[in-house]
C-alpha positions as CSV (number, residue, x, y, z in Angstrom):
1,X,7.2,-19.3,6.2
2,X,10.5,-20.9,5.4
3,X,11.2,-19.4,1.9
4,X,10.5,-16.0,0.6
5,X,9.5,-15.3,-2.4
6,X,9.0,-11.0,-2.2
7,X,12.3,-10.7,0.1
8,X,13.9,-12.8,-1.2
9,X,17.5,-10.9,-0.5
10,X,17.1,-12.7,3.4
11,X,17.5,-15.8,1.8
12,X,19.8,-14.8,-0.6
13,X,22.8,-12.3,0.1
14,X,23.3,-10.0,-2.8
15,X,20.7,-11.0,-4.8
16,X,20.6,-6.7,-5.4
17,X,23.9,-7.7,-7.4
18,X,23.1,-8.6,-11.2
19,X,24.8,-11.5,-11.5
20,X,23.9,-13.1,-7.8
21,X,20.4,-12.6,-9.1
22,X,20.5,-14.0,-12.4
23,X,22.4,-16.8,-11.0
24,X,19.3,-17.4,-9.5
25,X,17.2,-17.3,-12.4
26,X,16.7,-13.6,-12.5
27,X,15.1,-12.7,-15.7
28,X,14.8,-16.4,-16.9
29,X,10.7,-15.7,-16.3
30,X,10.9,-12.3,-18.7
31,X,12.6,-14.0,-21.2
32,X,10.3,-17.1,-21.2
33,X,7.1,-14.5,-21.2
34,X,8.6,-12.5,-24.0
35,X,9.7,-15.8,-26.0
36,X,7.3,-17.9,-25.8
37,X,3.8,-15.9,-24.6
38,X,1.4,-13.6,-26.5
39,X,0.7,-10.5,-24.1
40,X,-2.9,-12.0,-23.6
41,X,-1.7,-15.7,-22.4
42,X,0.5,-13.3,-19.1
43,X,-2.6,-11.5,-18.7
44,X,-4.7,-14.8,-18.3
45,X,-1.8,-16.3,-16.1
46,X,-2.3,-13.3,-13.6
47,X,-5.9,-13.1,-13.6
48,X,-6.0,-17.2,-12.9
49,X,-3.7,-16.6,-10.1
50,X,-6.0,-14.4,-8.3
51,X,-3.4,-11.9,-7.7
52,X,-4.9,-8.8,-5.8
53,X,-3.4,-5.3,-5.6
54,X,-1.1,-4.7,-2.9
55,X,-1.2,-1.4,-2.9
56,X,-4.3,-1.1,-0.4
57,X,-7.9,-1.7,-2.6
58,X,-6.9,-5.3,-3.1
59,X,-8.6,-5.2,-6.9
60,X,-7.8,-7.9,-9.2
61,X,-4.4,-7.4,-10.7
62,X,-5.2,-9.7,-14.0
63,X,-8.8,-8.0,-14.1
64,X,-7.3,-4.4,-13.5
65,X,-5.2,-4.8,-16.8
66,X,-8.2,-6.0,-18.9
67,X,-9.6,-2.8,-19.1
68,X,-6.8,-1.1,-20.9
69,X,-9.0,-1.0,-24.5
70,X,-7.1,-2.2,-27.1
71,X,-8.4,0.8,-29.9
72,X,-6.5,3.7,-28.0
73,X,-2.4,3.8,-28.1
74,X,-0.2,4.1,-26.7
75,X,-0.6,2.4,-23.5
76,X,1.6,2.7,-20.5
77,X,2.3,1.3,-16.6
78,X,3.3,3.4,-14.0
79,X,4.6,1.5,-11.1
80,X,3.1,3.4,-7.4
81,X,5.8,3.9,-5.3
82,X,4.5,6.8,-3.4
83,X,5.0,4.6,-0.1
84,X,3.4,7.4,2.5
85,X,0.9,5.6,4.8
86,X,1.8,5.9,8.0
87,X,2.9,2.5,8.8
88,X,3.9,0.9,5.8
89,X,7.5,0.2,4.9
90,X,7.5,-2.9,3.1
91,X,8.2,-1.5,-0.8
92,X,11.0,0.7,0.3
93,X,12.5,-2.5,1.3
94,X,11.7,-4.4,-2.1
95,X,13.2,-1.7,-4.2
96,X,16.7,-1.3,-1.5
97,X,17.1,-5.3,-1.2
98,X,15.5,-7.2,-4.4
99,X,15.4,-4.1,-7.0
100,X,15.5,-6.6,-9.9
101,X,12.6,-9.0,-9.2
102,X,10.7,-6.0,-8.9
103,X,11.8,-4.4,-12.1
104,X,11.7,-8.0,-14.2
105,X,8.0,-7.9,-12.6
106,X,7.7,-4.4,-14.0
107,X,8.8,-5.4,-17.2
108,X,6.1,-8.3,-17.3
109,X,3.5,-6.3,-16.5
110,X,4.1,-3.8,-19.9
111,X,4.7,-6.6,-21.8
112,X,1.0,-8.0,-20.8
113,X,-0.6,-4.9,-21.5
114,X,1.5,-4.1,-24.7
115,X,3.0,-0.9,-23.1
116,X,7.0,-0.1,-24.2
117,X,7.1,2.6,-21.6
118,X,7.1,2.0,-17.8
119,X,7.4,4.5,-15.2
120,X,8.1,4.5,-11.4
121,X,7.0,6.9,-9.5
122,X,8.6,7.4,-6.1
123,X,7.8,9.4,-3.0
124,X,10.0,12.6,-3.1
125,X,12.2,11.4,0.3
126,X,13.0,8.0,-1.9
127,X,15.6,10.2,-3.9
128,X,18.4,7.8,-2.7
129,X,15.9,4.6,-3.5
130,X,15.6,6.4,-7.3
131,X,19.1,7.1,-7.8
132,X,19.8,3.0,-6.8
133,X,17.3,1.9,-9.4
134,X,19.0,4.3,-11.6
135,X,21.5,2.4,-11.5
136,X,20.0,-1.0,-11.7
137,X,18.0,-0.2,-14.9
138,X,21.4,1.4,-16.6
139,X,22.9,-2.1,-15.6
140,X,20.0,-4.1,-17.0
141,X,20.3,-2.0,-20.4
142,X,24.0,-2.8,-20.7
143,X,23.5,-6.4,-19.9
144,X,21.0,-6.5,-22.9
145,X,17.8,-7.1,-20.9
146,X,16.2,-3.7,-21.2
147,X,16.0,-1.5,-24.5
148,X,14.7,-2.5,-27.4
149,X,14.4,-6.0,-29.7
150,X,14.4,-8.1,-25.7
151,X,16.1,-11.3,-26.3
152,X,15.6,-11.6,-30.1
153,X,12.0,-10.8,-30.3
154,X,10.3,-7.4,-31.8
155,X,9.7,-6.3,-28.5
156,X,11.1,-3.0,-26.8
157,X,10.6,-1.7,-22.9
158,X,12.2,1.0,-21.7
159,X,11.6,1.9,-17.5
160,X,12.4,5.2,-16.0
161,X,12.0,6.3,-12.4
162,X,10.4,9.6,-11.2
163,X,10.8,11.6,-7.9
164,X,7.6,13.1,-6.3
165,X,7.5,16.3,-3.9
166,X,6.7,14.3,-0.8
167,X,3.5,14.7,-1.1
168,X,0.8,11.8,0.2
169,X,-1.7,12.6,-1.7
170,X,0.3,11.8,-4.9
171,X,0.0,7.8,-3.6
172,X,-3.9,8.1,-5.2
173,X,-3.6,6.8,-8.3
174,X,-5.0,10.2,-10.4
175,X,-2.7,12.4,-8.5
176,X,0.0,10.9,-9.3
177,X,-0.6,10.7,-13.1
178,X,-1.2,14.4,-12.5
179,X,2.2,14.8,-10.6
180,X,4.4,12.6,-13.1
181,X,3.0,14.9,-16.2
182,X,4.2,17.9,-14.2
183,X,1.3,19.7,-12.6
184,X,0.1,19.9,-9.4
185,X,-0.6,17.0,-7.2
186,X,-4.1,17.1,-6.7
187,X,-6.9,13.9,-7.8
188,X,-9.0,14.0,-10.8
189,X,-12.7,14.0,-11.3
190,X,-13.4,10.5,-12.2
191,X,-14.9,8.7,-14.6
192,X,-12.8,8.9,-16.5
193,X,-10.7,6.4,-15.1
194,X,-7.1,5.4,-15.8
195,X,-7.8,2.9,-18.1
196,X,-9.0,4.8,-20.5
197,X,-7.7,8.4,-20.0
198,X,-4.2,7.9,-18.0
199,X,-0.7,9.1,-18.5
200,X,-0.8,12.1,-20.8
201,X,-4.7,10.8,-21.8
202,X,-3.6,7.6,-23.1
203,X,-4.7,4.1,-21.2
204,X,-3.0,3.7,-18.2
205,X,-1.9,0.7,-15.3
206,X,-1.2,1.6,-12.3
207,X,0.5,-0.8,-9.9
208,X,1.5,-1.3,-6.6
209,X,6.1,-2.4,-6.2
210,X,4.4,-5.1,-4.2
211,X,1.8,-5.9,-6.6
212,X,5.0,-6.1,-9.5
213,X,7.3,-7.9,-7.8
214,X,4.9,-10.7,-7.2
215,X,5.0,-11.3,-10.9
216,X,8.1,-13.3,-11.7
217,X,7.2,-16.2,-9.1
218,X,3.3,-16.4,-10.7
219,X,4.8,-16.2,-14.4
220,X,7.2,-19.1,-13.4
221,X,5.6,-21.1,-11.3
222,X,2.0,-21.0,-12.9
223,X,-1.3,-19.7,-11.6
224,X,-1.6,-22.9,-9.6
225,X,1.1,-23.0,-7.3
226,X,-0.2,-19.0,-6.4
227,X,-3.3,-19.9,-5.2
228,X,-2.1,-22.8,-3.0
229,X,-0.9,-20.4,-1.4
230,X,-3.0,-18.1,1.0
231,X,-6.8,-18.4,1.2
232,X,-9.1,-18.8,-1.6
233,X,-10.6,-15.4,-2.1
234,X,-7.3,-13.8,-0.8
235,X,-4.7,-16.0,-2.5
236,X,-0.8,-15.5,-2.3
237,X,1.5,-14.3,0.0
238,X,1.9,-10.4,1.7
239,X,4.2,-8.6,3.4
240,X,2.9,-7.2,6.7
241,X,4.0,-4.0,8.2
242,X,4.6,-4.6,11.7
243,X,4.8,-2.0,14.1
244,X,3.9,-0.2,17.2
245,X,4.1,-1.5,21.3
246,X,6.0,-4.9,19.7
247,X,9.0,-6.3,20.7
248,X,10.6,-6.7,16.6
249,X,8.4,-4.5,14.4
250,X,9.6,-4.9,11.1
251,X,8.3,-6.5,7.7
252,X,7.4,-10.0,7.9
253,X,6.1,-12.2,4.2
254,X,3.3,-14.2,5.1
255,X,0.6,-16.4,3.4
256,X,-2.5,-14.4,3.2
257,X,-5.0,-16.0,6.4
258,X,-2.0,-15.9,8.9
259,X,-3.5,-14.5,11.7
260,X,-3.1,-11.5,13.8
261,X,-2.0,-13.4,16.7
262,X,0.8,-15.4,14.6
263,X,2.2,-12.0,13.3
264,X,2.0,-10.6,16.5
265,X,3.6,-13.3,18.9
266,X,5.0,-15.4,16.8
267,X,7.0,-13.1,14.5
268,X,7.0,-9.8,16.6
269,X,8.2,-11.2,19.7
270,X,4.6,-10.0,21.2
271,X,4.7,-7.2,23.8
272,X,5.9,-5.8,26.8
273,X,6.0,-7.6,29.9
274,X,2.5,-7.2,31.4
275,X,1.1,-5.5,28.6
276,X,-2.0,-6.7,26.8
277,X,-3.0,-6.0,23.0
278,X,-5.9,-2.6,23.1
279,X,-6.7,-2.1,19.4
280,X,-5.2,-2.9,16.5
281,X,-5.0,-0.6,12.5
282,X,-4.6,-2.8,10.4
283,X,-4.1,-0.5,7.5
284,X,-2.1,1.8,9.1
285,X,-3.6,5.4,10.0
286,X,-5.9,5.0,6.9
287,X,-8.0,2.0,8.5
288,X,-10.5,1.7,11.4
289,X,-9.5,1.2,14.9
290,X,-9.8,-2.6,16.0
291,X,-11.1,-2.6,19.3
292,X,-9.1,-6.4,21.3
293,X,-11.7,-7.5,23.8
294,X,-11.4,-10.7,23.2
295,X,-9.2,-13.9,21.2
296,X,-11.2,-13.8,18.4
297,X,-9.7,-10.4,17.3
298,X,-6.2,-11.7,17.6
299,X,-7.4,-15.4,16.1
300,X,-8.8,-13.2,12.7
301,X,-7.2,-14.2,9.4
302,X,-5.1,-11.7,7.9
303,X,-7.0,-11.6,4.2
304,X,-9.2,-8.9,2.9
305,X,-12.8,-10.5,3.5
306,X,-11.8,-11.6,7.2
307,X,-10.2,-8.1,8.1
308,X,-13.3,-6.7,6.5
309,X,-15.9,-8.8,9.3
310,X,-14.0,-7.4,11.9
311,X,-15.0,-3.8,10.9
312,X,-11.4,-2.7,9.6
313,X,-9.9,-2.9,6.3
314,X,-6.4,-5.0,5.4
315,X,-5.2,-2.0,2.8
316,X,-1.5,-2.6,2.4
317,X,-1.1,-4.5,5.7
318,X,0.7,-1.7,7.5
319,X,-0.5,-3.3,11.2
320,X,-0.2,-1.1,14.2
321,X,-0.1,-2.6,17.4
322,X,-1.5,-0.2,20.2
323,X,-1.2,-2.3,23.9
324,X,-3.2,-1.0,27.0
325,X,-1.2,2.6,27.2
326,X,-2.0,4.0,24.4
327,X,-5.1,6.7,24.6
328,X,-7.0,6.6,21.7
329,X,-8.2,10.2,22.0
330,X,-3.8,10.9,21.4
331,X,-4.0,8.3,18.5
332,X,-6.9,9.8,17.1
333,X,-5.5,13.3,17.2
334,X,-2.4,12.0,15.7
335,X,-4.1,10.4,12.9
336,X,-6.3,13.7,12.0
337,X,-3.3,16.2,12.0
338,X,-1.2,13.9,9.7
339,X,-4.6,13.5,7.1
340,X,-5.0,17.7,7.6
341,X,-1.2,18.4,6.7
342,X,-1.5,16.3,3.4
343,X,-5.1,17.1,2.2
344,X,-4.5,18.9,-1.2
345,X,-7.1,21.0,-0.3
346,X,-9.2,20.5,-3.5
347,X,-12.2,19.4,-2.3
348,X,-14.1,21.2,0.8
349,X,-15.0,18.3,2.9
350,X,-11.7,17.0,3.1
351,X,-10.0,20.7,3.2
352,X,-12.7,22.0,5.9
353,X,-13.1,18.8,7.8
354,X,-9.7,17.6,8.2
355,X,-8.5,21.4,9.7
356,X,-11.9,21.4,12.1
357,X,-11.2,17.5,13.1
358,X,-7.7,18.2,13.9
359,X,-8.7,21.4,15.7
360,X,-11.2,19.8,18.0
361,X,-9.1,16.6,18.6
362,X,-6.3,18.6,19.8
363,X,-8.5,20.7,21.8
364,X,-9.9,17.1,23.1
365,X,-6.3,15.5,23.6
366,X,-4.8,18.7,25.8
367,X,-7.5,18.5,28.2
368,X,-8.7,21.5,27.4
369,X,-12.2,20.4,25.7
370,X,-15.8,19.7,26.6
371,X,-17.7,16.0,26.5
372,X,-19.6,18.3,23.7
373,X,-16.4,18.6,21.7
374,X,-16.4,15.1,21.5
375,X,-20.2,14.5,20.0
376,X,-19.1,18.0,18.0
377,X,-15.6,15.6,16.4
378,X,-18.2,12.3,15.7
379,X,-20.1,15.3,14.2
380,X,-17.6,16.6,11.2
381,X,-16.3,13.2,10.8
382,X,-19.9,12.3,9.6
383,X,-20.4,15.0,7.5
384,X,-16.9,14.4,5.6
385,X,-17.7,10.3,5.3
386,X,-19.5,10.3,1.7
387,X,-18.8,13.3,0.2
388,X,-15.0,13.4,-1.1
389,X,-13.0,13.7,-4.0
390,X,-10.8,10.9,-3.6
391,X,-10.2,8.6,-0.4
392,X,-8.1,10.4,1.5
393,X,-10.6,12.5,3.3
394,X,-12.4,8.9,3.9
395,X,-9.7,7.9,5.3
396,X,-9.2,10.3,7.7
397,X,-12.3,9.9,9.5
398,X,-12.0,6.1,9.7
399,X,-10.1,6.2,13.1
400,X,-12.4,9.4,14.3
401,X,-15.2,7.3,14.1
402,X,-14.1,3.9,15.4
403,X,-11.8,5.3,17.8
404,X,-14.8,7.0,19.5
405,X,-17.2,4.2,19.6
406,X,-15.3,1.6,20.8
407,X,-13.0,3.9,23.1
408,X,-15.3,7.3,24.0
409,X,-13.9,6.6,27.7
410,X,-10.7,7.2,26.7
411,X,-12.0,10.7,25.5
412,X,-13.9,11.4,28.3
413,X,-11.2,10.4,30.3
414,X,-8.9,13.1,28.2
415,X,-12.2,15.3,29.1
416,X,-12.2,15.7,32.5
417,X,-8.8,15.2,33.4
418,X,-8.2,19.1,33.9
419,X,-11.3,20.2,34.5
420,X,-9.9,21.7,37.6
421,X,-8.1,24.1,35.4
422,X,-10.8,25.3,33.7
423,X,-13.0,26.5,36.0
């Protein structure tokens, strides 16, 4: 794709610079939406683009803000920042490069839901990325286009950014509500959800910087132009998350139904010299192994209903490239210590399962395990699956259990190879 829309700052050099980007028509779109639209026409607009989160469940942005009830006040959005899948880089990028798309999309989004107050919440190690949009938001205030009566009208946003402790779990949505009111980290019991019991109780959006930034292109464009792009039931463009055995990882805006293969070759340079593609995450360490036996792995579309035939999810498109190397009883160990270290612990399945799945994959991965330890890992992975608080203890059994039925050589091969030792 020729033009970006999302990273835009490759086509555009200092478009982080306030007056580069409004030179470009930054902020035009707000001031059109604020000017001349009711908060229920935006909302319309989005939902008839088809616009899906980018933050991973790929729900229905316009559909997503509907539920906000309009007999509870007042009602606030709190942008998801928390970028910690392993994998995924792309919003850091947004927020460093095009800060002001993302924020004028931030903007939109409280306007369409009537909110005055908008939050970001970042990841705790983002305390550079905060103190930079800082910045941008004090410049945006001076200039006139944040604060209170917005180009003439009786409207007032005000956006302020908010530092986490570096914890994953506070990327689930409740967690984070929990973290940015000041307590502990940890998910709620839900229902209720968000949309009716949020920030400090009231109604609540949370989105995606992806998801946000997305906005100013649909609001001035139309819903129209967004769903020529992409595929019908996956409309718009993404940003994948490229990395692994390639030859350029790296981000990489695409139409949504590029395939695998295109983003692989085309755009990562492919892989080493005599190395073949083994399996693929789609969704970073969150989503089920791909298993690449054959083309029609590599010749999948890159949307949510194609990624999902293929046994995987697309989540936030953090794509992980493992060639013919890579063990898959190391990968999954890997995966299972990172999901152990970040389970909040509030929930036994996840707090239980993740330590014992980590235990007995390392055990697996050293050599120093049995073919039973391997039935035994299949074994707590299945008894976690189904029975957590919030998805991250889901997640972390996704690779245990695809990584052992497509690849169980590759842990038997980890089995045997010192059973000399241990006899």
């Amino acid at each position: 794709m020729s033009e970006h829309f999302l990273l835009r700052h490759r086509d555009i050099p200092g478009i982080d610079r306030l007056d580069v980007y409004r030179r470009h028509g930054g902020f035009e779109t707000i001031k059109k939406v604020l000017t001349t639209m009711q908060p229920s026409q935006v909302l319309n607009e989005v939902k008839a683009s088809g616009l899906r989160g980018r933050g991973g469940a790929g729900f229905p942005t316009g559909i997503k803000w509907s539920f906000l009830p309009d007999n509870l006040w007042p009602h606030y959005v709190v942008c998801n920042a928390d970028e910690s899948e392993p994998g995924t880089f792309k919003d850091r990028e947004i927020m460093e490069s095009n800060p002001f798309q993302f924020l004028e999309g931030l903007m939109i989004a409280a306007y369409a839901v009537q909110a005055k107050v908008a939050y970001v919440y970042l990841r705790g190690e983002f305390w550079q990325v905060a103190n930079f949009l800082d910045e941008k938001i004090t410049e945006m205030e001076a200039a006139g286009l944040l604060g209170d009566n917005l180009f003439g009208t009786q409207t007032s946003i005000r956006l302020y950014t908010h530092l986490g402790a570096g914890a994953y779990i506070c990327g689930e949505e409740t967690a984070l509500l929990e973290s940015l009111e000041g307590k502990l980290g940890q998910p709620r019991l839900r229902p209720p959800f968000p949309a009716v019991y949020g920030l400090y109780g009231k109604p609540t959006v949370v989105n995606n910087v992806e998801t946000l930034t997305n906005l100013p292109p649909i609001l001035e464009k139309g819903a129209a132009w967004y769903k020529s792009l992409g595929t019908e039931k996956s409309p718009g463009v993404k940003i994948f998350s490229l990395s692994g055995n390639v030859q350029r990882p790296g981000n990489y805006e695409l139409p949504l139904g590029a395939t695998f293969r295109e983003l692989i070759y085309t755009h990562g340079g492919g892989l080493a010299e005599g190395r073949k593609v083994k399996a693929i995450l789609p969704a970073g360490a969150s989503s089920s192994i791909v298993s690449v036996d054959d083309d029609k792995v590599l010749d999948t579309p890159m949307d949510y209903e194609s990624v999902a035939a293929i046994g995987s999810q697309l989540g936030s498109a953090s794509v992980i490239v493992c060639d013919d190397t890579v063990n898959m009883a190391w990968l999954v160990e890997k995966t299972v210590n990172f999901f152990k270290h970040e389970s909040c612990g509030k929930c036994t399945p996840c707090r239980e399962g993740t330590f014992w799945m980590n235990r007995i994959a390392g055990r697996i991965s050293s050599g120093k395990g049995t073919s039973a330890d391997i039935d035994l890992l299949e074994d707590v992975a299945r008894q976690i699956a189904g029975k957590c608080l919030c998805a991250l203890g889901e997640f972390s059994v996704m690779a245990v259990q695809t990584g052992i039925a497509q690849f169980r050589s590759d842990f038997e091969e980890k089995v045997h190879s010192h059973t000399t030792e241990r006899v």
